[in-house]
N, C-alpha and C positions, 0 to 999 in steps of 0.2 A: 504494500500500500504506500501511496508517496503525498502526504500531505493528508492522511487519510481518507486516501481516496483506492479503490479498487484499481489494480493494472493491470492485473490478469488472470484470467482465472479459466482453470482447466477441470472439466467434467467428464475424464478419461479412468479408465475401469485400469486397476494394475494389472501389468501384463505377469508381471514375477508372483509368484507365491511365496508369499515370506512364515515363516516357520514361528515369531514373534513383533510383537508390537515394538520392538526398539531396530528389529531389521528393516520393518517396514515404514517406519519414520525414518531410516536410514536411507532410504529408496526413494521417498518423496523431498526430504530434504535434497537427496544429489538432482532431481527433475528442477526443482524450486532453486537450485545455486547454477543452474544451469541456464533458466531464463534470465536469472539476475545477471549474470555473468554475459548475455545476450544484450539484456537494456544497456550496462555499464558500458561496452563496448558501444552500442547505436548511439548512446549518449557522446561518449566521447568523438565521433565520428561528425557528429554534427555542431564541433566546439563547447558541448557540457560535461569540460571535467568534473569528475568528484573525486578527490581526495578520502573522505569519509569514504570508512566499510562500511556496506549495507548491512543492517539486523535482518538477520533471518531467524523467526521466534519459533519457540521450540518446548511443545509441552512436555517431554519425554528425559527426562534426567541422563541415563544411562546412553541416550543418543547424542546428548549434549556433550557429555565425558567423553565417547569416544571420539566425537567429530572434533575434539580438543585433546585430542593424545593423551586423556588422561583415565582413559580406561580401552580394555581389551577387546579383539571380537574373539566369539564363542568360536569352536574350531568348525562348528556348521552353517558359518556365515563368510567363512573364507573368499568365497568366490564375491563378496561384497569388496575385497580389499580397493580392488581399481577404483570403484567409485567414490569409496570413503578417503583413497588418497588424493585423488584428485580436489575434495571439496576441502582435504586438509592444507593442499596445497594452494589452492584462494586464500584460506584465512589465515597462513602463512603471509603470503602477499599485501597482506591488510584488505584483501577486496571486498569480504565476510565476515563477521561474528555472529554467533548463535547467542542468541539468549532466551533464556526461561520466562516461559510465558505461560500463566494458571490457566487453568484447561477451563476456565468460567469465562474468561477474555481473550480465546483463542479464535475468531473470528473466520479463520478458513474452517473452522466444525461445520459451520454451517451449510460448507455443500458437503461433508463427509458422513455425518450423522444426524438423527432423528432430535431436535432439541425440544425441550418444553416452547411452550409460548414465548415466556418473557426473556428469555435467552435468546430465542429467535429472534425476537425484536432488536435485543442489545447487539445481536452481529450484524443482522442485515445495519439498522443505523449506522454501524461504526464502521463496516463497508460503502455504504453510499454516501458517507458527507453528513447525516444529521445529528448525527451525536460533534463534531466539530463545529456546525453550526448553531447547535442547541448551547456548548460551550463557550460560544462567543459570544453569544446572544443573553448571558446573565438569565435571569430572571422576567426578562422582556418578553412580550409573547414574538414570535418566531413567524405563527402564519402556516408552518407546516399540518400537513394534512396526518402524517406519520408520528404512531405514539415514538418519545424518547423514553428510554430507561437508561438511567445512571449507573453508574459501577454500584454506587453503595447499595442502592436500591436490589441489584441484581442477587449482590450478597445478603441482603436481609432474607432471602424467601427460606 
């Protein structure tokens, strides 16, 4: 997201069978460092350097660790190694860092999984622009037609 705004989004079925939830964060992370790694480059081509590593958010602890050498792949996830060097190699480069982001404010869930209501709500806004407009906007009425939910709000339920 660039200003919290959506820039892309893929609604593609994985083709890998992953064996665990940290191989397969492992899998979408390298797709996800791969477009980044596409814009960074389109950017800089059309004279928009960026110095700044892109965040790539990352609700999976143990995906985190390893995309940051600081944990190991299982010995049945070997055939991962290419992909996870590679993305280890970006944020070597400073082009990347991963950070941890709670699986309540994770906003790509939204095309992945089934959410409650107000969850729903809280990604779709924070993907399309109204949760940053609602945050600029104080207390003022806004005019949007679309409810907002707050972080706090989201936590209270």
């Amino acid at each position: 997201m660039e200003q919290s705004s959506l820039l892309l989004h893929s609604d593609t079925a994985q083709l890998i069978l992953d064996t665990s939830t940290t191989e397969a964060e492992l899998t979408e992370c390298f797709k996800c460092a791969q477009d980044v790694m596409g814009f960074r480059n389109l950017m800089e081509e059309v004279g928009l350097m960026n110095d700044e590593p892109t965040t790539i958010y990352q609700d999976n602890s143990p995906a985190i660790q390893i995309l940051n050498q600081k944990g190991s792949l299982a010995s049945r996830s070997k055939f991962m190694d290419i992909r996870i060097f590679k993305v280890r190699e970006w944020i070597d480069e400073g082009a990347l860092v991963t950070t941890y982001c709670n699986t309540l404010s994770m906003a790509a869930d939204i095309g992945t999984k089934a959410l409650g209501e107000r969850q729903f709500v809280f990604c779709r806004d924070l993907m399309n622009g109204y949760a940053l407009v609602q945050a600029g906007s104080g207390n003022k009425p806004t005019g949007l037609s679309a409810m907002c939910i707050s972080w706090e709000d989201l936590q209270s339920e």
